[in-house]
C-alpha positions as a Markdown table, in Angstrom:
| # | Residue | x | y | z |
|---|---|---|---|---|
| 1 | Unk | -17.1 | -14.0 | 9.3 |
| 2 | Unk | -17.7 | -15.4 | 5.7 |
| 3 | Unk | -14.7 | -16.6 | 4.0 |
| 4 | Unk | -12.5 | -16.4 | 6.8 |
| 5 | Unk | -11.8 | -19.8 | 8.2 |
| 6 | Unk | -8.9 | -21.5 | 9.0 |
| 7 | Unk | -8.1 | -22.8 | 5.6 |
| 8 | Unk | -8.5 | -19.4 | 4.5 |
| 9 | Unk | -5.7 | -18.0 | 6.4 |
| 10 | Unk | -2.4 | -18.5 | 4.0 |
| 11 | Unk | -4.7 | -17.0 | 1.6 |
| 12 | Unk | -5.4 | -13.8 | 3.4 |
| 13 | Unk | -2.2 | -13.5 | 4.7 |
| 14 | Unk | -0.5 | -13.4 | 1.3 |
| 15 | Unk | -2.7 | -11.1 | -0.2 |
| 16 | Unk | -2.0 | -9.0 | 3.3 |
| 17 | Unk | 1.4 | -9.2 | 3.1 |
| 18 | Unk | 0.9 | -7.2 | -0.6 |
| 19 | Unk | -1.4 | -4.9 | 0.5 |
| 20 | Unk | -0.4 | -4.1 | 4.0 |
| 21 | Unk | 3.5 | -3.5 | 3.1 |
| 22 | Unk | 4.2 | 0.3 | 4.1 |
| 23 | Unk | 4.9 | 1.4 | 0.4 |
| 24 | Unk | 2.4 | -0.4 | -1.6 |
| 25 | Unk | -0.4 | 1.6 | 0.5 |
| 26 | Unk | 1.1 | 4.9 | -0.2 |
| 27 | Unk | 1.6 | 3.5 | -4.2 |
| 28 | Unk | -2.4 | 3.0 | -4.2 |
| 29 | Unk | -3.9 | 5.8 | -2.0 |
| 30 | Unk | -1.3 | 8.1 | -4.9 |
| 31 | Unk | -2.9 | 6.6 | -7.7 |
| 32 | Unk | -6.0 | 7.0 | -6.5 |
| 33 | Unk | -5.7 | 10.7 | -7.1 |
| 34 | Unk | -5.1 | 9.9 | -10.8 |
| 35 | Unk | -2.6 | 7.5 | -13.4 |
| 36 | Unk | 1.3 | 9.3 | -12.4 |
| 37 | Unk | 4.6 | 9.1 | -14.0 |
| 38 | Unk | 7.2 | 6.7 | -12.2 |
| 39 | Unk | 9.1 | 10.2 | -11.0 |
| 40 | Unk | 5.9 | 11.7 | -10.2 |
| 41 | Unk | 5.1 | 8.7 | -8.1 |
| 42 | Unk | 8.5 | 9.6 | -6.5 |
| 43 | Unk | 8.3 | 12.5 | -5.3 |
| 44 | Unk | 4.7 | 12.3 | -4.0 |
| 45 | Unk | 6.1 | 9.8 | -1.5 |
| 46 | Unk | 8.4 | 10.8 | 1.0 |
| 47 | Unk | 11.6 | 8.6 | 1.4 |
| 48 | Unk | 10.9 | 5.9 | -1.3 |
| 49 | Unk | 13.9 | 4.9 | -3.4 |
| 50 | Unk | 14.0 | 4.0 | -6.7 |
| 51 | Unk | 14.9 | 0.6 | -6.5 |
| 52 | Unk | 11.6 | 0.2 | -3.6 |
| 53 | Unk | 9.1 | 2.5 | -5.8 |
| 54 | Unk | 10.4 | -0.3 | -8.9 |
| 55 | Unk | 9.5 | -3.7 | -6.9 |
| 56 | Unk | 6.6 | -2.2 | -5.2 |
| 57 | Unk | 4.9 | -0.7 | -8.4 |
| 58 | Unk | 6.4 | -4.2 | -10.3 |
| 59 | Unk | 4.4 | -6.6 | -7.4 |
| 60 | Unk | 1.1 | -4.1 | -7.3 |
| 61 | Unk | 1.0 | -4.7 | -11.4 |
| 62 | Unk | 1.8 | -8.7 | -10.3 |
| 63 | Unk | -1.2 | -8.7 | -8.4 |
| 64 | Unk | -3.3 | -7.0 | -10.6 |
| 65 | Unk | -3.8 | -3.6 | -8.6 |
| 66 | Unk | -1.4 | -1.8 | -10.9 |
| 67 | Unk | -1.3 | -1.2 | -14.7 |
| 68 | Unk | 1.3 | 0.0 | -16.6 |
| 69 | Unk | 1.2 | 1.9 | -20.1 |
| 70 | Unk | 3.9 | 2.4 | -22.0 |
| 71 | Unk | 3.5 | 5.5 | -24.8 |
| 72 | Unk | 6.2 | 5.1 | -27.6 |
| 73 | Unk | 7.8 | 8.0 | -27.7 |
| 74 | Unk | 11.1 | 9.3 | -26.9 |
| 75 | Unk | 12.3 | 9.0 | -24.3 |
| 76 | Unk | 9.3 | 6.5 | -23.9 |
| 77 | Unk | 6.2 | 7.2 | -21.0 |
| 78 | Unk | 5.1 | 5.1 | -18.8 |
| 79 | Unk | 2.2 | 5.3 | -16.6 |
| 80 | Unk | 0.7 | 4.0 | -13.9 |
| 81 | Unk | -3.2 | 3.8 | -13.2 |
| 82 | Unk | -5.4 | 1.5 | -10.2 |
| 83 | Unk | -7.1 | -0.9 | -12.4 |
| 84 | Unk | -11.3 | -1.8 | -11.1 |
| 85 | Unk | -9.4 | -4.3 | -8.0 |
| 86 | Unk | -6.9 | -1.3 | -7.4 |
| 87 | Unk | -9.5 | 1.2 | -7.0 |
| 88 | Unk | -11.8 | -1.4 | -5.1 |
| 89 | Unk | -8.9 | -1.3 | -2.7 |
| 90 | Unk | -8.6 | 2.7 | -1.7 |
| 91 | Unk | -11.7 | 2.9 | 0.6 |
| 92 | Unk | -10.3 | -0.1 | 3.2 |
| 93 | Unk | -6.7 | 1.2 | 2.7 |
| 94 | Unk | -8.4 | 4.8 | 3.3 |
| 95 | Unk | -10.7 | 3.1 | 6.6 |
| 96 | Unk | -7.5 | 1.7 | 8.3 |
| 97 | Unk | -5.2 | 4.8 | 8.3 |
| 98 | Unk | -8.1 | 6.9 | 9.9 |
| 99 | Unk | -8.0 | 4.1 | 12.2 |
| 100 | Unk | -4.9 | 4.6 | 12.7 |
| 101 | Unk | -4.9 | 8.4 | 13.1 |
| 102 | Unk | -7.8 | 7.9 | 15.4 |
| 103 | Unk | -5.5 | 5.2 | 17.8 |
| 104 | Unk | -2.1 | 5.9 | 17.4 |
| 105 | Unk | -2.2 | 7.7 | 21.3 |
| 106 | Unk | -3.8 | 4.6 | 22.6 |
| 107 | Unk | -1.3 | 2.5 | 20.9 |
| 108 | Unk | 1.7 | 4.8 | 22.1 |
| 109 | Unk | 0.2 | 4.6 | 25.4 |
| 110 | Unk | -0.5 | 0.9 | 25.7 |
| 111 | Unk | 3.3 | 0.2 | 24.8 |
| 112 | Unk | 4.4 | 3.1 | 27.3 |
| 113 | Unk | 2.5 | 0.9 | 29.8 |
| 114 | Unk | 3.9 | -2.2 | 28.5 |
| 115 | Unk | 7.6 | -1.1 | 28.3 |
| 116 | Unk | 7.5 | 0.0 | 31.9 |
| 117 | Unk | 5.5 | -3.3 | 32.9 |
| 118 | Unk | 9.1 | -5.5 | 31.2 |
| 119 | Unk | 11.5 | -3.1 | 32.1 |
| 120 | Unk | 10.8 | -3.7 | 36.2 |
């Protein structure tokens, strides 16, 4: 495959590591509805604390994925939006959890399988 060679590897792995995490792919496919309020973001995502939703959103802006736009105002807004690389993002995020909807009784079975193989 183009661009992936060995030298590649810590490259694509820290981008992965970003992307990949369980939160930051619920922060994008959110945003990809529309730009959200930091509480809105909260509640559309089931179990996220504050202090997670703050270091995900914080390393998604980081990365460029994110922006942030603060209105002046009182008490002030902020907003989030997918910038062009977020957005560029949603349809692989979107691919690999239908992927995993599609799998995830071939997975549970293969580690059924598995478990029983190391337990005897």
């Amino acid at each position: 495959m183009p661009g992936h060679s060995p030298a590649a590897c810590p490259a694509v792995t820290e981008v992965l590591s970003r992307v990949g995490d369980k939160w930051s792919m619920q922060v994008v496919m959110q945003l990809g509805y529309g730009s959200m309020r930091f509480n809105q973001l909260r509640r559309e995502i089931d179990g996220i604390s504050q202090r997670m939703l703050t270091r995900t959103l914080r390393g998604l802006e980081r990365d460029g994925l994110v922006s942030r736009t603060v209105t002046p105002s009182v008490p002030p807004r902020v907003d989030y939006a997918l910038t062009a690389l977020g957005e560029s993002l949603r349809e692989p995020v979107s691919r690999l959890g239908d992927w995993a909807v599609a799998n995830r009784d071939t997975v549970a079975e293969a580690r059924a399988a598995y478990d029983l193989r190391e337990e005897g």
